[in-house]
C-alpha positions in Angstrom: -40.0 37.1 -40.9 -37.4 35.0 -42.4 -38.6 34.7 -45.8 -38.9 38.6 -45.8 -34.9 38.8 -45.3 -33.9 36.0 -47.7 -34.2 36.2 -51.7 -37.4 34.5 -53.4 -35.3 32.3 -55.3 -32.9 31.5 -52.6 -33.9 27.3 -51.9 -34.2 26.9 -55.7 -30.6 25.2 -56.1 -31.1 23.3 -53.0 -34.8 22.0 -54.0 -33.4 21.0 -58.0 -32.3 17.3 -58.8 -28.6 18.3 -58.6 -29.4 19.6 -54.9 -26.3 17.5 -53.8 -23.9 19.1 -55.7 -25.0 22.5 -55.6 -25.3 22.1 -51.6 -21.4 21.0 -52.2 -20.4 23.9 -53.8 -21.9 26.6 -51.8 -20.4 25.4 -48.8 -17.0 24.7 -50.6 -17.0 28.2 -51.7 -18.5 28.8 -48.1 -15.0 27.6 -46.3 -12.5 27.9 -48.9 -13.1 30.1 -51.2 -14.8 33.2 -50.4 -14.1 34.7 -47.1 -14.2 38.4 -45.6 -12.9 39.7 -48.6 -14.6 39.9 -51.8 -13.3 37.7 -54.8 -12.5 38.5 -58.2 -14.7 36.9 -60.9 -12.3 35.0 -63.1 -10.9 33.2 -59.6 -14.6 32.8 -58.6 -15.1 30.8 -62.1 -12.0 29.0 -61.5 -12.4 27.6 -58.6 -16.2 26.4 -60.1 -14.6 25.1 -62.6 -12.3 23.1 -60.9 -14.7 21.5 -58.1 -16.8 20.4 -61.0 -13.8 18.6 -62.2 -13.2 16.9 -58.8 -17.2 15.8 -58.3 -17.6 12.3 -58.9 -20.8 12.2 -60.6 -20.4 14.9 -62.9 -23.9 13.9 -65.0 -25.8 14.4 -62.3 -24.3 17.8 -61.3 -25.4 20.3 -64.1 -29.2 19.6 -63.2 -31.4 21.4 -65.9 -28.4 23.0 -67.6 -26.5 20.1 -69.4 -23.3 22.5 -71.3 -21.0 20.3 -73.0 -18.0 23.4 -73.0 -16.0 23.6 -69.5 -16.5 27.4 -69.8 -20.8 27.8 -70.9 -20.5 24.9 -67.6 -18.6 26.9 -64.6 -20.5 30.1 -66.1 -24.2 28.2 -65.9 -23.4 27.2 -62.5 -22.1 30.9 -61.5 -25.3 32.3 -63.4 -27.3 29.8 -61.2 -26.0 30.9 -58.1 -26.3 34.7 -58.9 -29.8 34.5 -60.4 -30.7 32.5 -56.9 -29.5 35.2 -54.5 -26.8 33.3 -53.2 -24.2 35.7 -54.6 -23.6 39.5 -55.5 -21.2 41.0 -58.1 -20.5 44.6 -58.0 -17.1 46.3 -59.2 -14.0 47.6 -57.7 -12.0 49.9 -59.9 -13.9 48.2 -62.8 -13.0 45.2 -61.9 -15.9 42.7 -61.3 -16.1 40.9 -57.4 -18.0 38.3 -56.2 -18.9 37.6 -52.4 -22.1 35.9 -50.6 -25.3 37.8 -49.8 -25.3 38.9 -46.1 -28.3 37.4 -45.4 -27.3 34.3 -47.3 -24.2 34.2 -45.9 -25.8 33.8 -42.2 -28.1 31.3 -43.4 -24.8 29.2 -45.3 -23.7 29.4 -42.1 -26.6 27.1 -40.0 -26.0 25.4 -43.1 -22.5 24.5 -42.6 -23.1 23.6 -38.8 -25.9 21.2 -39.7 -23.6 19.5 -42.3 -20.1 19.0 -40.3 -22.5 18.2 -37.1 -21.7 19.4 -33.6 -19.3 18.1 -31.2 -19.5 20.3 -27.6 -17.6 20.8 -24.5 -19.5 20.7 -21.4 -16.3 21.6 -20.0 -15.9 24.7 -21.7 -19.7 25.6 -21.8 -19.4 25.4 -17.4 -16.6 27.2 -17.2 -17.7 30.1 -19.4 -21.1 30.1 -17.4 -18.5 30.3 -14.0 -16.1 32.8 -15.8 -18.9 35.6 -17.0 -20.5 34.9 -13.9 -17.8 36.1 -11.2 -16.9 38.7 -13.5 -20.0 40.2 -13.0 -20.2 39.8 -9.6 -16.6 40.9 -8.9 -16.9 44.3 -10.2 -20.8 44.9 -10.8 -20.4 48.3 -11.6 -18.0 48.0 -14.8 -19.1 44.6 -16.0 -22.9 44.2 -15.8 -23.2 42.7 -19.4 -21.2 39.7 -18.3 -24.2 38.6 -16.4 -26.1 38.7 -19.5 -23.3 36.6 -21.6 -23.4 34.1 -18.5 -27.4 33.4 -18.7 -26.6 33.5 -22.6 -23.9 30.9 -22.5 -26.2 28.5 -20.0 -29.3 28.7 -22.4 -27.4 28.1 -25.4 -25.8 25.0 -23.3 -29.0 24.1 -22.7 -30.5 24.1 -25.6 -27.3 21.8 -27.1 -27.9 19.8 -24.6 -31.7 19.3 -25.0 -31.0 19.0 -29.1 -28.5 16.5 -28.5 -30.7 13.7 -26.7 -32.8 13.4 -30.1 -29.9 13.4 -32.2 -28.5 10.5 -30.7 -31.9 8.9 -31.0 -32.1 9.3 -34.9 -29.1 8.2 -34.8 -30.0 5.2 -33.0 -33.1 4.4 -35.4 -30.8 4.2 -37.8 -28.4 1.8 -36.9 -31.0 -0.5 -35.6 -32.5 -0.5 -38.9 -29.2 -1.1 -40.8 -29.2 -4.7 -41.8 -25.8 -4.8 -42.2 -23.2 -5.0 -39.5 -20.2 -3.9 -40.9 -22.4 -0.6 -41.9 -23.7 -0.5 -38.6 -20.7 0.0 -36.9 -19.4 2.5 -39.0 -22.8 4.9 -39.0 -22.3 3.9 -34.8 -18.7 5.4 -34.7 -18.6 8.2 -37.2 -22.8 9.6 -37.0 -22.7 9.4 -33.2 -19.3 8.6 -32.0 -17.5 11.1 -33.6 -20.3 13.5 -35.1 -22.8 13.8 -32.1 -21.1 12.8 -29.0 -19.9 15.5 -26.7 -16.0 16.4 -26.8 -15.5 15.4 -23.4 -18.2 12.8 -22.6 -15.6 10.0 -21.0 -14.7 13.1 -18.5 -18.1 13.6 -17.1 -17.6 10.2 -14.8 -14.2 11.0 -13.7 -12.0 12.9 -10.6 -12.4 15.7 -13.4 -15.9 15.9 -14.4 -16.4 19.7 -16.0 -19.3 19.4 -13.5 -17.4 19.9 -10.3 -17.7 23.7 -11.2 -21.6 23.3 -11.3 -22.3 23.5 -7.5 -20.1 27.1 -7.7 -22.2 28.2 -10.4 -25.3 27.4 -8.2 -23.8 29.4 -5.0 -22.9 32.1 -6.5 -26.2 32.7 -8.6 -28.1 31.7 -5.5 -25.9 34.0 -3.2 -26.5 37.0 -6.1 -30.0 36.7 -5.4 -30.2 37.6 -1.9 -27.9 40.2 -2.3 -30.1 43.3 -2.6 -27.1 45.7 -2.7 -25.5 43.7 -5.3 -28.2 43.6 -7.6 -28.8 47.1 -7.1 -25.3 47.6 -8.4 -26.0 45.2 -11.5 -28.9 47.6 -12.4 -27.3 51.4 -11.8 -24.7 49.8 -14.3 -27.4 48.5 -16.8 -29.1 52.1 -16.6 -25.7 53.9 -16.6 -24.7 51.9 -19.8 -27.8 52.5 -21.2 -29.1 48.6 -21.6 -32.1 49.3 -18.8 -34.6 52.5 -19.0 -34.8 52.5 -15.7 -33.8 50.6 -12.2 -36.7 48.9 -11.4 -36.0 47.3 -15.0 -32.6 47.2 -14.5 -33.4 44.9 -11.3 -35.7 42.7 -13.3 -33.5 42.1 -15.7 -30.6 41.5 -13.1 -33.1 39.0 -11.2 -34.2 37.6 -14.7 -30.9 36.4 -16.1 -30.1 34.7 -11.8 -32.9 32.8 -12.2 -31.9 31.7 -15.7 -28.6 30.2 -14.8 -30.0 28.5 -11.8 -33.0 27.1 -13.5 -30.5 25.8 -16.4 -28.3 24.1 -13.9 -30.6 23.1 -11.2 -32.9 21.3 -13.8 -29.8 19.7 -16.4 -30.1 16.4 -14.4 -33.0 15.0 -16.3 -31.8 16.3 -20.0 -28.3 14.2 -19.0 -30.5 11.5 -18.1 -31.5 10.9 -21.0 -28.9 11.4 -22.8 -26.8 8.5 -20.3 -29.9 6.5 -21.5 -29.4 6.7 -24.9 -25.8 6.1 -24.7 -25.9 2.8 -22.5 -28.7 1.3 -24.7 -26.6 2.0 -27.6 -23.2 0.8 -26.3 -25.2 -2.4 -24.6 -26.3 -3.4 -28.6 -22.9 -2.7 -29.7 -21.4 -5.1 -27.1 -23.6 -7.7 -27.7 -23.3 -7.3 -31.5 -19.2 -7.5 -30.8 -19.7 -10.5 -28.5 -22.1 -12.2 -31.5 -20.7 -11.7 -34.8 -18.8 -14.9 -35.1 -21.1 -17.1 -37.1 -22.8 -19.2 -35.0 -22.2 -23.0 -34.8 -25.7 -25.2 -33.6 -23.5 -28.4 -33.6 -20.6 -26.4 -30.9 -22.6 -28.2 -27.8 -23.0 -31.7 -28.7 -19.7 -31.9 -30.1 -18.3 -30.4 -26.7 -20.8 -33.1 -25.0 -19.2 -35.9 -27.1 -15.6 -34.5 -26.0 -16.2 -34.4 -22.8 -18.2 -38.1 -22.5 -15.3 -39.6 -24.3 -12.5 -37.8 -21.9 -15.1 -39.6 -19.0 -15.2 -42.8 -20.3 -11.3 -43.3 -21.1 -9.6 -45.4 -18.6 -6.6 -43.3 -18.7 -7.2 -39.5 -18.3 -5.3 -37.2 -19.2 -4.0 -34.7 -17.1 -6.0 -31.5 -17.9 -5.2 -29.3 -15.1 -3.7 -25.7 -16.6 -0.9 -24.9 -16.3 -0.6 -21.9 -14.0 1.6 -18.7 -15.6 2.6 -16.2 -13.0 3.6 -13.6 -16.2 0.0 -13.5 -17.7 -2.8 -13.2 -14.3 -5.6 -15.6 -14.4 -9.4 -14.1 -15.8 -11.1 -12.6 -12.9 -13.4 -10.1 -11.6 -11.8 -6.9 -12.4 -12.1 -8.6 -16.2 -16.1 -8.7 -15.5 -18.3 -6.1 -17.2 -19.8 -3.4 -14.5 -22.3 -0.8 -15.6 -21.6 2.6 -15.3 -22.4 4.4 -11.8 -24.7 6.5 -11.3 -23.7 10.7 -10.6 -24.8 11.6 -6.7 -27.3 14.0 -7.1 -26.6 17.4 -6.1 -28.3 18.7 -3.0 -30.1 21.4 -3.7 -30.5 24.7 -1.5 -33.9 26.5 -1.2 -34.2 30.1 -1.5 -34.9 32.1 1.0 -37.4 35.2 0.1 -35.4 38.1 -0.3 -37.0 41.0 1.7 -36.1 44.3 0.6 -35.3 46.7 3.9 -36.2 49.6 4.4 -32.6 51.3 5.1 -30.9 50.0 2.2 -34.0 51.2 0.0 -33.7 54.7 1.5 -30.3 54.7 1.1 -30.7 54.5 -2.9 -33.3 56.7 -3.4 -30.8 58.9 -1.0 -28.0 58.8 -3.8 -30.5 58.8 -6.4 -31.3 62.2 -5.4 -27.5 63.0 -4.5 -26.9 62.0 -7.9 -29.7 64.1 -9.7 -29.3 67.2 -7.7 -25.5 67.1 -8.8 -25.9 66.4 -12.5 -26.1 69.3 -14.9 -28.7 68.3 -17.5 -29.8 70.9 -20.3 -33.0 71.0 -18.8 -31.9 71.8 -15.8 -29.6 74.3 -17.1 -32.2 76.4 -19.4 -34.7 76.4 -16.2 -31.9 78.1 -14.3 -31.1 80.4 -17.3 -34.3 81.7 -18.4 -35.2 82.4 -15.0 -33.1 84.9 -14.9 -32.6 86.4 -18.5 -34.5 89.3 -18.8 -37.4 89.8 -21.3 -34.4 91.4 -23.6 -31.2 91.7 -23.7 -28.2 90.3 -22.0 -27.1 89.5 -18.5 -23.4 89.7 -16.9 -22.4 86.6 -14.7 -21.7 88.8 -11.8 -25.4 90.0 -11.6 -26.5 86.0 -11.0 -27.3 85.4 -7.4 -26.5 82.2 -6.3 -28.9 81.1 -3.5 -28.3 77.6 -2.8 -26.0 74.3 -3.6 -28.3 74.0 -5.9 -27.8 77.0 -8.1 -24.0 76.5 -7.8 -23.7 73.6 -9.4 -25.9 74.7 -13.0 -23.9 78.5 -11.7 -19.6 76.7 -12.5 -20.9 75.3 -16.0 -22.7 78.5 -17.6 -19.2 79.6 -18.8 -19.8 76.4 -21.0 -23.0 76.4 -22.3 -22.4 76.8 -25.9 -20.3 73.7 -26.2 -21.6 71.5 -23.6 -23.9 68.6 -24.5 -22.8 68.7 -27.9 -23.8 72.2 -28.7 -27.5 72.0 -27.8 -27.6 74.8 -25.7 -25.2 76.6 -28.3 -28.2 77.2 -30.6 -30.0 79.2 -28.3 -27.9 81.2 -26.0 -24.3 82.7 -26.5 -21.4 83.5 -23.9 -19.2 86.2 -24.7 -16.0 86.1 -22.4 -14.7 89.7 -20.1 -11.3 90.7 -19.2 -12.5 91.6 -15.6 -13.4 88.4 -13.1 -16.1 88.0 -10.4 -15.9 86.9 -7.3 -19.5 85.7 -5.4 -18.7 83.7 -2.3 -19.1 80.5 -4.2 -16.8 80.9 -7.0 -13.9 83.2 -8.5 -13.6 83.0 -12.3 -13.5 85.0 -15.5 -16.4 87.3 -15.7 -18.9 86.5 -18.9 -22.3 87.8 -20.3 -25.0 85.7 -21.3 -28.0 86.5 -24.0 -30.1 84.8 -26.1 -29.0 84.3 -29.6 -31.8 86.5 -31.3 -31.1 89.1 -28.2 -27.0 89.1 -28.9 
């Protein structure tokens, strides 16, 4: 729960009639102020000081605490923040330091975003998507995880994307309400402009739309799909890193985060629908409020009607014709207003079911079984041990019989079985090294003896 991370008093600066300022401050000392490292006190106070100096309202800004002296001021407003659970002081060599709560900090953070707004690459998003993507596909054993960061990176692009539609829309509401059009064009270009309107918008309808990588993104997820040995490669490296308990989870997951990245970019057509929508309704009014702001005149047509009766009545008319400038090219249609095109949509492949076959399954659960029968586990290890200590008492390597490949692999590692797997074994059983070697058909080596620790 998020209120059972966060202080109780946390929202109290931010709900208090000075809520403006103390907003300002916390993200001042946010970006400027107090970064990684802690801060002393006396710079801490400082700096409060001095951004209470720069406010322009400085009434309004001590809320509830009105202190007439700089110093009871910058200390009230440190006090405020501390007693809030927006900042901790502890001491360093008795010397007092100041930095931001860790869960405050994270929450300053959203904070910050909401406040500078959020500008976005599509771009960049597409091509982070495409880059984690054929990383993971390239070399499936090494980088599984990139598969994750891909279906990630397109939800997270999604979601901005899905976000950004009713931001415009506010936005919108807000300019149509503005009575004033001087104010309206300024809230147009810096709220939505500048603030909301993706880095490289004017891109998406050009030779180098960040969307040419989209179909690749879509082939090679699709392609991933019906690749049984390549997801089954995905997974072993999930389970082998330890992000999967097992491989038919591993192979969900795998399948999971494909379907993820196609649904994201099979289905972004109608989110960038409407945000096209938004944007041409909003550039239309803006056009027509440019082509419109002169003040009107209601007396411009009869007096043109007058002119030109007069001009028809004269008995001498003047010549009128233009004069024709071959510097300056006459008005025509590449000078007429088209609407934007359209995007072709993208043809979109069905999926074929992906039947799993019987050789390629056999030939995992065939190196599954390679695999276990040549891995040395402890359990596997004690089994092979205490069935054949005796009830007491010790037991000399060259007395093991070893019957089978099996027994030879647990057999080579006994020399080791104090320190291997982090001592686990050590705790129980004890190898004492022997000047004399033995030789068993399988293996020539050092001789040893082996006992339990109580037995030793």
């Amino acid at each position: 729960m998020l209120f059972a991370q966060l202080p109780d008093d946390l929202f109290r600066p931010l709900a208090s009639p000075s809520r403006a300022f103390n907003a300002a401050l916390l993200l001042h000392l946010h970006r400027r102020v107090i970064g990684s490292e802690p801060i002393r006190k006396t710079e801490l106070l400082a700096e409060i000081g001095d951004f209470f100096a720069g406010w322009p309202n400085p009434a309004g800004a001590d809320g509830e605490d009105c202190f007439a002296d700089p110093v009871e001021r910058r200390s009230g407003l440190y006090r405020r923040f501390l007693d809030a659970g927006w900042l901790v002081e502890r001491r360093e060599r008795y010397v007092p330091v100041v930095e931001f709560d860790p869960e405050a900090r994270l929450l300053l953070e959203e904070l910050s975003r909401l406040e500078r707004g959020e500008t976005r690459s599509y771009g960049g998003a597409v091509l982070d998507v495409l880059g984690s993507l054929e990383s993971a596909l390239a070399n499936p054993s090494d980088r599984s995880e990139a598969l994750a960061n891909a279906a990630r990176a397109a939800s997270a692009f999604l979601a901005h994307v899905r976000g950004l539609a009713g931001a415009m829309r506010k936005v919108e509401e807000r300019i149509l309400r503005e009575p004033e059009r001087k104010a309206a064009f300024r809230m147009y270009f810096e709220d939505f402009v500048e603030r909301h309107l993706i880095g490289d918008y004017r891109t998406l309808h050009t030779r180098f739309n960040p969307f040419r990588f989209r179909s690749a993104i879509v082939r090679e997820a699709g392609g991933a799909l019906r690749d049984t040995l390549l997801i089954r490669a995905l997974a072993d490296g999930l389970v082998r890193e330890g992000r999967a308990p097992d491989i038919a989870a591993a192979e969900a997951m795998v399948r999971a985060d494909l379907a993820q990245i196609l649904a994201v970019f099979d289905g972004l057509d109608r989110h960038l629908d409407a945000v096209d929508a938004v944007v041409a309704r909003l550039e239309r009014r803006i056009a027509a409020s440019l082509r419109y702001m002169d003040r009107p005149d209601s007396l411009g047509i009869e007096r043109t009607a007058a002119a030109l009766r007069a001009v028809g009545a004269a008995d001498d008319a003047p010549d009128i014709r233009p004069a024709v400038s071959l510097l300056r090219p006459p008005i025509g249609e590449a000078h007429l207003y088209a609407p934007r095109s359209r995007r072709a949509p993208i043809l979109v492949e069905v999926l074929p079911e992906a039947a799993l076959d019987p050789r390629i399954e056999a030939f995992a659960s065939a190196k599954a079984e390679f695999r276990r029968r040549t891995t040395v586990t402890p359990e596997a290890m004690a089994a092979f041990v205490e069935a054949r200590l005796p009830g007491r008492g010790p037991l000399q390597g060259s007395a093991i019989a070893i019957a089978g490949i099996d027994d030879f692999v647990v057999f080579q590692r006994l020399r080791e079985i104090d320190v291997l797997f982090e001592g686990e074994l050590g705790r129980r059983y004890a190898v004492t090294h022997l000047a004399g070697r033995l030789s068993n058909g399988w293996l020539d080596c050092p001789d040893f003896v082996l006992a339990r620790r109580g037995d030793a």
